[in-house]
C-alpha positions in Angstrom: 42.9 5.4 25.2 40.6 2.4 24.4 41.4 -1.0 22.4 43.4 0.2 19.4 41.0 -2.0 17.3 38.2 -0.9 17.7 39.1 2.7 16.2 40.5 0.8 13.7 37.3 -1.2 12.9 35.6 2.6 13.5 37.9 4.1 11.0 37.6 1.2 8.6 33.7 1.9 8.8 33.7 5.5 7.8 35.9 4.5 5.0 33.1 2.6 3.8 30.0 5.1 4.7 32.1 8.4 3.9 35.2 8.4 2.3 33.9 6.1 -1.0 30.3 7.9 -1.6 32.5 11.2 -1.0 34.7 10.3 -3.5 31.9 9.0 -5.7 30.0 12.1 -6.1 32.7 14.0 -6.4 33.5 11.9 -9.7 29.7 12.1 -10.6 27.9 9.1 -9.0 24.6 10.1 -8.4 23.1 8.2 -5.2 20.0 6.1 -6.0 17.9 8.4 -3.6 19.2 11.4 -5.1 18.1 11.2 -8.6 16.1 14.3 -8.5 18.6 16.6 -6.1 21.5 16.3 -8.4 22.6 20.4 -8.1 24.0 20.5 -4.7 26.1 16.4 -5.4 29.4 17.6 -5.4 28.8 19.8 -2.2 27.6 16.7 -0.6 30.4 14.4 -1.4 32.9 17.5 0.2 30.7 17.1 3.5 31.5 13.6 3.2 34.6 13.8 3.3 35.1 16.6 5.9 33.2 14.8 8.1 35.7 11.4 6.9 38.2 14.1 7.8 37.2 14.3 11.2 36.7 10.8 12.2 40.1 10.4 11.1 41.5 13.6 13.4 39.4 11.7 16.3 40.8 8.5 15.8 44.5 9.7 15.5 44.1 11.6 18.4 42.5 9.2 20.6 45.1 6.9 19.6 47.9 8.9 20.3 47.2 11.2 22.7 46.3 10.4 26.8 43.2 11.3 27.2 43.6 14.3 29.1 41.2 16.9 29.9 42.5 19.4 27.1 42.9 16.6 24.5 39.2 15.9 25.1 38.4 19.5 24.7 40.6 20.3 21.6 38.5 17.3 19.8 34.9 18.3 21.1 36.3 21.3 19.7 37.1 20.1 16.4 33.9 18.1 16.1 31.6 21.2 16.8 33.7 22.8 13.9 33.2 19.7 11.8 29.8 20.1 12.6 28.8 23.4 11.7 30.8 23.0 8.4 29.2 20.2 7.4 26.2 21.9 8.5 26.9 25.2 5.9 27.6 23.1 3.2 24.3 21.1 3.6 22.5 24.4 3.2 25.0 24.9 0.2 24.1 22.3 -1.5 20.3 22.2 -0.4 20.3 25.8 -1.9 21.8 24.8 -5.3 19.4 21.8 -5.5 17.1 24.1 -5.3 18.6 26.6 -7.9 18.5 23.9 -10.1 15.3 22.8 -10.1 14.1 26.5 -11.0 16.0 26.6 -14.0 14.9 23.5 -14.9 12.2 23.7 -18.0 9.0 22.4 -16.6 6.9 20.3 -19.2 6.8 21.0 -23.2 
């Protein structure tokens, strides 16, 4: 099971680095480094938070569940499914960064 503060101090931490800039773009805050990529934003705040979602599933069960051999497989389960989500929707939202920039009038 671990110290029960440090997955809180882990949770706390993707608080900070996922579940406010999630949050954020969903609302419309554009990331300094995105300026130019703005099509895809919203898609990428949602992987922010799925992935927020999982951390929170892995803390909650490593918390609360004995680490047993099929607790350990159920998360690396969950975490290759968080994965290839958050994977999908990166292409998503590459994609429509993309689609944007074509439609985009180029020069005057």
């Amino acid at each position: 099971m671990g110290n029960p503060v440090v997955h809180l101090v882990g949770l706390s931490v993707c608080v900070i680095v996922l579940l406010l800039p999630g949050v954020a773009m969903l609302r419309g805050w554009v990331p300094p480094g995105f300026k130019k990529r703005t099509g895809g934003l919203r898609l990428r705040g949602i992987g922010c938070l799925v992935w927020f979602g999982f951390a929170v599933i892995g803390t909650v069960l490593a918390l609360t569940v004995d680490s047993a051999d099929v607790a350990n497989t159920a998360w690396l389960s969950l975490l290759f499914l968080g994965a290839a989500s958050s994977f999908v929707i990166a292409i998503k939202a590459d994609r429509a960064d993309r689609r944007a920039r074509r439609d985009e009038p180029h020069g005057e």
